[in-house]
N, C-alpha and C positions, 0 to 999 in steps of 0.2 A: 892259636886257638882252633883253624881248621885247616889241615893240613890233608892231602889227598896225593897219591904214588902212583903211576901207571894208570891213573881211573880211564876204563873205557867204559862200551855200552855199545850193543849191538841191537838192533831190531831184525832179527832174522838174519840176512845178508845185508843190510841196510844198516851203516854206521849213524852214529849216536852222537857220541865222542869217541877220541883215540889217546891213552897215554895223557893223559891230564897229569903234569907236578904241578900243585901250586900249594903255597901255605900264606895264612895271611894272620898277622900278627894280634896277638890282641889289642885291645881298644884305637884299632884301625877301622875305618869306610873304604873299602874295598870297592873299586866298582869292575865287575865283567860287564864287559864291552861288546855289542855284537849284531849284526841286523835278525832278524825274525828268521828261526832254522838252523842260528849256527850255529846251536848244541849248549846253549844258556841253562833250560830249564830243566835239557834232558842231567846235566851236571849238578844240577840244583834237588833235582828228584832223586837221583842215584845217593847221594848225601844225606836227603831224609829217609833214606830205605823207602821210597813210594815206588819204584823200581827196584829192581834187581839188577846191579854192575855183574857185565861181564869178565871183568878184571879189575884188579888193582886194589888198591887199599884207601880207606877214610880213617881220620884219626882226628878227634874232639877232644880239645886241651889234654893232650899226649898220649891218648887212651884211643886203640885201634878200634872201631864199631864191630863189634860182632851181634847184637842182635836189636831191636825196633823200640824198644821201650825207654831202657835205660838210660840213656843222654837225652831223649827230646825236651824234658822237662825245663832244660836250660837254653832250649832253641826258641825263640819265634818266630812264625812265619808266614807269611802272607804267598800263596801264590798267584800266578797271574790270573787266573780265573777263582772262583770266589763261590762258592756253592754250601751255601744253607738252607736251614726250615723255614720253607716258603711263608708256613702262616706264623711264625714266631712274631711279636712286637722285637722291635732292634733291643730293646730293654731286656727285655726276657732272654733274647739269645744269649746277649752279655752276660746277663745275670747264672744263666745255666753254664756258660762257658768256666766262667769263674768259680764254679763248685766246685770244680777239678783241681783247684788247687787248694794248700791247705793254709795259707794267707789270707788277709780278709784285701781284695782287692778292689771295695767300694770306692773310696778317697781314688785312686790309679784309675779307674774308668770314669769317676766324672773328670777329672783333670782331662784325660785325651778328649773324651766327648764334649767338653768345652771349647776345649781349644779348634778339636776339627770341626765343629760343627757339624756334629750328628744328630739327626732327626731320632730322637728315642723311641716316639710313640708310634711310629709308622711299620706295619710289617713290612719284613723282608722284601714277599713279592711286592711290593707297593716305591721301591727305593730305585730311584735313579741307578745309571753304573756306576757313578761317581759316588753317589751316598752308599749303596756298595761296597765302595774301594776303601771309604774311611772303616767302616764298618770292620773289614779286614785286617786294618792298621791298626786299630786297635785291639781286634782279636789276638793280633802278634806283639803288641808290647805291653798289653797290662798288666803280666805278672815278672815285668820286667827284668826282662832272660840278658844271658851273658852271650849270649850269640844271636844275631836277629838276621835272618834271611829275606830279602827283600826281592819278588819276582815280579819284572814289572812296576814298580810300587807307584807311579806317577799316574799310570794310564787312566783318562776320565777324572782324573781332578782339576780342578780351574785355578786359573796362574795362582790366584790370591792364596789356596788353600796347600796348594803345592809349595807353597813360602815356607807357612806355618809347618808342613811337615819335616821340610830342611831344619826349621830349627829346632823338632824334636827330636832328630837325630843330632845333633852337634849336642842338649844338650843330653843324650845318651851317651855321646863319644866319651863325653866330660865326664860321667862314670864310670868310662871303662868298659863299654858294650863293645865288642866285637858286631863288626857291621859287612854283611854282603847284597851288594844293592846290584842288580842284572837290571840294565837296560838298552835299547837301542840311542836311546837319544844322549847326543856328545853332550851337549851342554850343562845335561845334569852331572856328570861325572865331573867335568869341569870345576864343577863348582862345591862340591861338598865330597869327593873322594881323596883319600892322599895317595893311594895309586891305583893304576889301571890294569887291568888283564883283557889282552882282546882276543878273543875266539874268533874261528874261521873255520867252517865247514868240517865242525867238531874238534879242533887241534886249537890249543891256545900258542897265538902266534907271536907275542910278546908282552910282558909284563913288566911296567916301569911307574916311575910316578911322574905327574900331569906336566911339570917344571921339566923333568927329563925329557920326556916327550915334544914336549914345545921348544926343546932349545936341540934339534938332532940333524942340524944342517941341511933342511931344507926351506925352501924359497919359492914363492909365489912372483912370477916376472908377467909384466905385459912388453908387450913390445910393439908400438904405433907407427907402422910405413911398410911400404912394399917390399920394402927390402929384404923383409924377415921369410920372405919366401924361397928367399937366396942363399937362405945360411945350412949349414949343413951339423942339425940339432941332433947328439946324441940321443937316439930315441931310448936306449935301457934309463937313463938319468928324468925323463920328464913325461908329464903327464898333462896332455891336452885339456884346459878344461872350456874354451870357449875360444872360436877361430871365425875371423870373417875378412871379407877384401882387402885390409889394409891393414890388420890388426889378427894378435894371438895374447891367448894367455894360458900360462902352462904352470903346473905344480914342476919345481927342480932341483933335485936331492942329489947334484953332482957338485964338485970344487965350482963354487962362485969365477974364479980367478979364469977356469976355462972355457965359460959361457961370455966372459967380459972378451976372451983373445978372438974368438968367434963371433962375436957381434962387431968386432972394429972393423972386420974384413968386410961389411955390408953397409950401405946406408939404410938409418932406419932415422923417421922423428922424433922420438920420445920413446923411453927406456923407463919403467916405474918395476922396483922390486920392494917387497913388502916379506913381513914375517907370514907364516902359514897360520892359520886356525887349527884347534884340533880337529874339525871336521875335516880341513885337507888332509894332515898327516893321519891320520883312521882310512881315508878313502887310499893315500900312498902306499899302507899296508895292504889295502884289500884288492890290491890291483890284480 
Protein backbone atom coordinates (compact mmCIF):
# COMPACT_ATOMS: atom_id res chain seq x y z
CA UNK A 1 0.00 0.00 0.00
CA UNK A 2 3.03 2.43 0.86
CA UNK A 3 5.94 1.77 -0.55
CA UNK A 4 8.92 4.47 -0.70
CA UNK A 5 12.82 3.89 -2.70
CA UNK A 6 15.92 5.88 -1.78
CA UNK A 7 13.59 8.52 0.18
CA UNK A 8 16.00 11.05 1.59
CA UNK A 9 15.55 14.60 2.88
CA UNK A 10 17.96 17.24 3.45
CA UNK A 11 17.58 20.43 5.38
CA UNK A 12 20.32 22.40 3.95
CA UNK A 13 23.39 20.50 4.94
CA UNK A 14 21.56 18.89 7.80
CA UNK A 15 20.13 15.41 7.08
CA UNK A 16 16.63 14.48 7.43
CA UNK A 17 16.49 10.86 6.40
CA UNK A 18 19.04 8.88 4.07
CA UNK A 19 17.72 6.14 1.54
CA UNK A 20 14.64 5.05 3.19
CA UNK A 21 13.25 1.28 1.42
CA UNK A 22 10.39 0.41 3.03
CA UNK A 23 6.98 -1.04 1.79
CA UNK A 24 4.37 -2.05 4.11
CA UNK A 25 1.63 -4.21 3.15
CA UNK A 26 -1.81 -3.66 2.93
CA UNK A 27 -4.22 -4.17 5.84
CA UNK A 28 -1.06 -4.24 8.09
CA UNK A 29 -0.13 -1.86 11.44
CA UNK A 30 3.03 -0.95 10.65
CA UNK A 31 4.89 0.55 13.54
CA UNK A 32 8.14 3.11 12.93
CA UNK A 33 10.04 2.92 15.85
CA UNK A 34 12.35 5.71 17.07
CA UNK A 35 13.39 8.23 19.89
CA UNK A 36 12.34 12.14 19.20
CA UNK A 37 14.77 13.31 16.01
CA UNK A 38 15.18 10.24 14.38
CA UNK A 39 13.76 11.27 11.27
CA UNK A 40 9.81 9.65 12.06
CA UNK A 41 8.01 12.71 10.99
CA UNK A 42 10.44 14.12 8.66
CA UNK A 43 9.55 10.48 6.69
CA UNK A 44 6.05 10.91 7.50
CA UNK A 45 5.91 14.67 5.95
CA UNK A 46 7.99 13.71 2.86
CA UNK A 47 5.01 11.09 2.15
CA UNK A 48 2.32 13.53 2.57
CA UNK A 49 4.19 16.01 0.10
CA UNK A 50 4.13 18.66 3.50
CA UNK A 51 7.83 18.74 2.52
CA UNK A 52 9.64 18.26 -0.41
CA UNK A 53 12.07 14.92 -0.64
CA UNK A 54 15.36 15.29 -1.68
CA UNK A 55 15.36 12.14 -3.46
CA UNK A 56 13.79 9.03 -4.08
CA UNK A 57 10.50 7.88 -4.92
CA UNK A 58 6.80 7.43 -2.91
CA UNK A 59 4.48 5.03 -4.41
CA UNK A 60 0.54 4.61 -2.94
CA UNK A 61 -1.02 1.30 -3.74
CA UNK A 62 1.50 0.91 -6.83
CA UNK A 63 1.10 4.33 -8.24
CA UNK A 64 4.37 6.65 -7.94
CA UNK A 65 3.20 10.25 -6.29
CA UNK A 66 3.80 12.90 -8.62
CA UNK A 67 1.72 15.64 -7.33
CA UNK A 68 -0.35 16.94 -3.72
CA UNK A 69 -3.90 16.23 -4.34
CA UNK A 70 -4.66 13.10 -5.97
CA UNK A 71 -4.05 10.20 -3.55
CA UNK A 72 -4.65 12.20 -0.24
CA UNK A 73 -8.31 11.54 -0.41
CA UNK A 74 -7.65 7.86 0.66
CA UNK A 75 -5.07 8.95 3.48
CA UNK A 76 -5.70 9.96 6.99
CA UNK A 77 -3.74 11.60 9.15
CA UNK A 78 -3.23 12.93 12.19
CA UNK A 79 0.17 14.61 12.83
CA UNK A 80 1.88 15.14 15.89
CA UNK A 81 0.98 18.50 16.48
CA UNK A 82 -2.60 19.43 15.92
CA UNK A 83 -3.56 22.94 14.73
CA UNK A 84 -6.99 24.25 14.18
CA UNK A 85 -9.68 27.28 14.37
CA UNK A 86 -9.16 28.48 17.61
CA UNK A 87 -12.77 29.78 17.98
CA UNK A 88 -14.55 26.76 16.06
CA UNK A 89 -17.05 24.58 18.66
CA UNK A 90 -15.19 20.76 18.19
CA UNK A 91 -18.76 20.28 16.46
CA UNK A 92 -18.45 22.69 13.93
CA UNK A 93 -14.96 21.88 13.05
CA UNK A 94 -16.04 18.30 12.43
CA UNK A 95 -18.97 19.26 10.74
CA UNK A 96 -16.81 21.61 8.20
CA UNK A 97 -14.23 19.08 7.88
CA UNK A 98 -16.61 16.63 6.69
CA UNK A 99 -17.97 18.85 3.83
CA UNK A 100 -14.99 17.89 1.93
CA UNK A 101 -16.04 14.88 1.41
CA UNK A 102 -18.84 13.62 -0.83
CA UNK A 103 -20.22 10.85 1.71
CA UNK A 104 -22.54 11.72 4.32
CA UNK A 105 -20.02 11.16 7.26
CA UNK A 106 -22.57 11.99 10.20
CA UNK A 107 -23.23 8.20 11.58
CA UNK A 108 -18.89 7.82 11.33
CA UNK A 109 -18.29 10.97 13.51
CA UNK A 110 -20.78 10.23 16.18
CA UNK A 111 -19.44 6.70 16.38
CA UNK A 112 -15.55 7.92 17.05
CA UNK A 113 -16.85 10.80 19.22
CA UNK A 114 -18.63 8.33 21.24
CA UNK A 115 -16.29 6.12 21.63
CA UNK A 116 -13.35 8.71 22.47
CA UNK A 117 -15.15 10.79 24.32
CA UNK A 118 -15.10 14.04 22.64
CA UNK A 119 -16.25 17.10 24.20
CA UNK A 120 -18.36 18.48 21.10
CA UNK A 121 -19.43 21.71 22.46
CA UNK A 122 -16.36 23.16 23.66
CA UNK A 123 -14.04 25.40 21.29
CA UNK A 124 -10.96 24.40 20.02
CA UNK A 125 -8.99 26.79 22.15
CA UNK A 126 -10.95 25.77 25.27
CA UNK A 127 -9.69 21.75 24.84
CA UNK A 128 -7.20 20.11 26.86
CA UNK A 129 -3.94 18.42 24.55
CA UNK A 130 -5.48 15.39 25.07
CA UNK A 131 -9.13 16.51 23.94
CA UNK A 132 -6.99 17.71 21.05
CA UNK A 133 -5.47 14.55 20.33
CA UNK A 134 -8.95 12.81 19.98
CA UNK A 135 -10.21 15.68 18.02
CA UNK A 136 -7.33 14.73 15.39
CA UNK A 137 -8.23 11.10 15.45
CA UNK A 138 -11.00 11.54 14.38
CA UNK A 139 -10.33 14.09 11.95
CA UNK A 140 -8.15 11.24 10.24
CA UNK A 141 -10.50 8.33 10.30
CA UNK A 142 -13.93 9.55 9.63
CA UNK A 143 -14.12 9.30 6.22
CA UNK A 144 -12.52 6.12 6.59
CA UNK A 145 -9.39 6.09 4.34
CA UNK A 146 -7.40 3.04 3.12
CA UNK A 147 -4.34 4.29 4.51
CA UNK A 148 -4.25 5.97 7.89
CA UNK A 149 -0.86 7.71 9.03
CA UNK A 150 -0.49 7.95 12.56
CA UNK A 151 2.21 10.64 14.09
CA UNK A 152 2.47 10.34 17.44
CA UNK A 153 -1.13 9.19 17.96
CA UNK A 154 -0.93 8.23 21.78
CA UNK A 155 0.72 11.58 23.16
CA UNK A 156 -1.70 13.23 25.95
CA UNK A 157 -4.22 10.50 25.89
CA UNK A 158 -5.03 8.77 29.37
CA UNK A 159 -4.38 4.95 29.69
CA UNK A 160 -8.23 4.22 29.52
CA UNK A 161 -8.82 6.05 26.25
CA UNK A 162 -5.57 4.98 24.68
CA UNK A 163 -7.46 1.39 25.01
CA UNK A 164 -10.43 2.41 23.29
CA UNK A 165 -8.25 3.73 20.50
CA UNK A 166 -6.07 0.30 20.02
CA UNK A 167 -9.28 -1.04 19.49
CA UNK A 168 -10.32 1.28 16.77
CA UNK A 169 -7.53 0.37 15.06
CA UNK A 170 -7.69 -3.51 15.09
CA UNK A 171 -11.10 -2.87 14.24
CA UNK A 172 -9.83 -0.88 11.00
CA UNK A 173 -7.30 -3.63 10.51
CA UNK A 174 -10.28 -5.95 10.14
CA UNK A 175 -11.36 -3.95 7.10
CA UNK A 176 -8.43 -3.84 5.41
CA UNK A 177 -6.86 -0.29 6.54
CA UNK A 178 -3.34 0.03 5.83
CA UNK A 179 -2.05 1.41 9.10
CA UNK A 180 1.36 3.56 9.81
CA UNK A 181 1.60 4.30 13.53
CA UNK A 182 5.30 6.40 14.39
CA UNK A 183 6.11 6.45 17.89
CA UNK A 184 8.64 6.54 20.44
CA UNK A 185 7.23 4.39 23.01
CA UNK A 186 7.98 0.29 22.71
CA UNK A 187 5.12 -0.99 24.22
CA UNK A 188 2.68 0.41 22.08
CA UNK A 189 4.30 -1.18 19.03
CA UNK A 190 4.32 -4.31 21.01
CA UNK A 191 1.06 -4.56 21.28
CA UNK A 192 -1.01 -3.70 18.16
CA UNK A 193 1.81 -3.78 15.33
CA UNK A 194 2.56 -7.01 13.26
CA UNK A 195 5.91 -5.37 12.36
CA UNK A 196 8.41 -2.94 13.29
CA UNK A 197 10.88 -0.48 11.33
CA UNK A 198 13.36 1.26 13.61
CA UNK A 199 14.81 4.44 12.51
CA UNK A 200 18.18 5.95 13.73
CA UNK A 201 19.50 9.16 12.96
CA UNK A 202 17.42 9.16 9.81
CA UNK A 203 18.49 5.54 8.31
CA UNK A 204 15.98 2.84 9.08
CA UNK A 205 18.18 0.38 10.85
CA UNK A 206 15.89 -2.77 10.74
CA UNK A 207 12.72 -4.04 9.92
CA UNK A 208 11.12 -7.20 11.13
CA UNK A 209 8.00 -8.31 13.11
CA UNK A 210 7.62 -8.13 17.10
CA UNK A 211 7.99 -12.23 17.39
CA UNK A 212 11.33 -11.95 15.20
CA UNK A 213 12.59 -9.37 17.09
CA UNK A 214 11.94 -11.05 20.49
CA UNK A 215 13.32 -14.22 19.71
CA UNK A 216 17.07 -12.87 17.99
CA UNK A 217 19.50 -14.42 20.46
CA UNK A 218 19.80 -12.20 22.95
CA UNK A 219 19.88 -12.39 26.79
CA UNK A 220 19.59 -10.22 29.76
CA UNK A 221 22.19 -11.96 32.53
CA UNK A 222 22.72 -10.85 36.21
CA UNK A 223 25.61 -12.12 37.76
CA UNK A 224 25.64 -11.83 41.94
CA UNK A 225 29.54 -12.19 43.48
CA UNK A 226 32.68 -10.65 43.27
CA UNK A 227 33.84 -12.77 41.10
CA UNK A 228 32.36 -11.15 38.00
CA UNK A 229 34.94 -8.62 38.30
CA UNK A 230 37.37 -11.33 37.42
CA UNK A 231 35.99 -12.59 34.22
CA UNK A 232 37.17 -11.37 31.07
CA UNK A 233 33.63 -10.18 29.24
CA UNK A 234 33.63 -9.69 25.55
CA UNK A 235 32.75 -6.18 25.54
CA UNK A 236 31.53 -5.96 21.30
CA UNK A 237 28.71 -8.92 22.72
CA UNK A 238 27.17 -6.88 26.04
CA UNK A 239 25.76 -3.98 27.16
CA UNK A 240 25.97 -2.66 30.69
CA UNK A 241 22.82 -1.89 32.03
CA UNK A 242 23.43 -1.65 35.87
CA UNK A 243 26.75 -2.49 37.89
CA UNK A 244 27.61 -2.20 41.65
CA UNK A 245 30.11 -4.03 44.26
CA UNK A 246 29.16 -7.26 44.06
CA UNK A 247 26.75 -7.43 41.29
CA UNK A 248 26.29 -6.67 37.22
CA UNK A 249 23.67 -6.87 34.89
CA UNK A 250 24.35 -6.76 31.18
CA UNK A 251 22.19 -6.99 27.85
CA UNK A 252 24.15 -10.29 25.70
CA UNK A 253 23.77 -10.82 22.17
CA UNK A 254 26.84 -13.40 21.98
CA UNK A 255 26.62 -17.57 21.85
CA UNK A 256 25.11 -18.26 25.45
CA UNK A 257 27.49 -21.49 25.52
CA UNK A 258 30.57 -18.81 25.70
CA UNK A 259 29.61 -16.58 28.38
CA UNK A 260 28.63 -20.10 30.43
CA UNK A 261 32.70 -21.37 29.57
CA UNK A 262 33.85 -17.94 30.96
CA UNK A 263 31.79 -17.70 33.94
CA UNK A 264 33.06 -21.44 35.08
CA UNK A 265 36.51 -20.02 35.23
CA UNK A 266 35.32 -17.40 38.24
CA UNK A 267 33.50 -17.83 41.32
CA UNK A 268 30.51 -16.07 41.36
CA UNK A 269 26.98 -16.73 43.76
CA UNK A 270 24.11 -16.57 41.76
CA UNK A 271 23.72 -16.56 37.88
CA UNK A 272 19.93 -15.40 36.66
CA UNK A 273 19.46 -15.18 32.67
CA UNK A 274 16.22 -14.05 31.52
CA UNK A 275 14.57 -13.23 27.90
CA UNK A 276 15.05 -9.41 26.79
CA UNK A 277 12.06 -6.99 26.58
CA UNK A 278 11.77 -5.16 23.53
CA UNK A 279 12.81 -2.14 25.09
CA UNK A 280 16.31 -3.89 25.68
CA UNK A 281 16.58 -5.21 22.16
CA UNK A 282 15.44 -1.41 20.62
CA UNK A 283 18.22 -0.05 23.19
CA UNK A 284 20.81 -3.14 21.58
CA UNK A 285 20.16 -1.71 18.23
CA UNK A 286 20.72 1.84 19.34
CA UNK A 287 23.84 1.33 20.78
Amino acid sequence: MLKTENLTKYYGETLGIQKIDLEINKGEIFGLLGPNGAGKSTFIKCVMRMINKTAGKIYINGQEITNKEDYKRDIGYLPSEINLYDDYKVRDMLKYSASFYKENLEDRINYLTHKLQVPMDKKIEELSYGNLKKVGIVLAMMHSPKLLILDEPTSGLDPLITEVFFKLLAEEKKKGTTILFSTHILSEVKKICDRIGMIKQGSLIKIDTVEALTNNNVNIVTIIGEGFKKMKLPIKDIMIKEESKNSIKFVYKGNINDLIKILSEVKIEHLIIEEPSIEDIFMNYYR
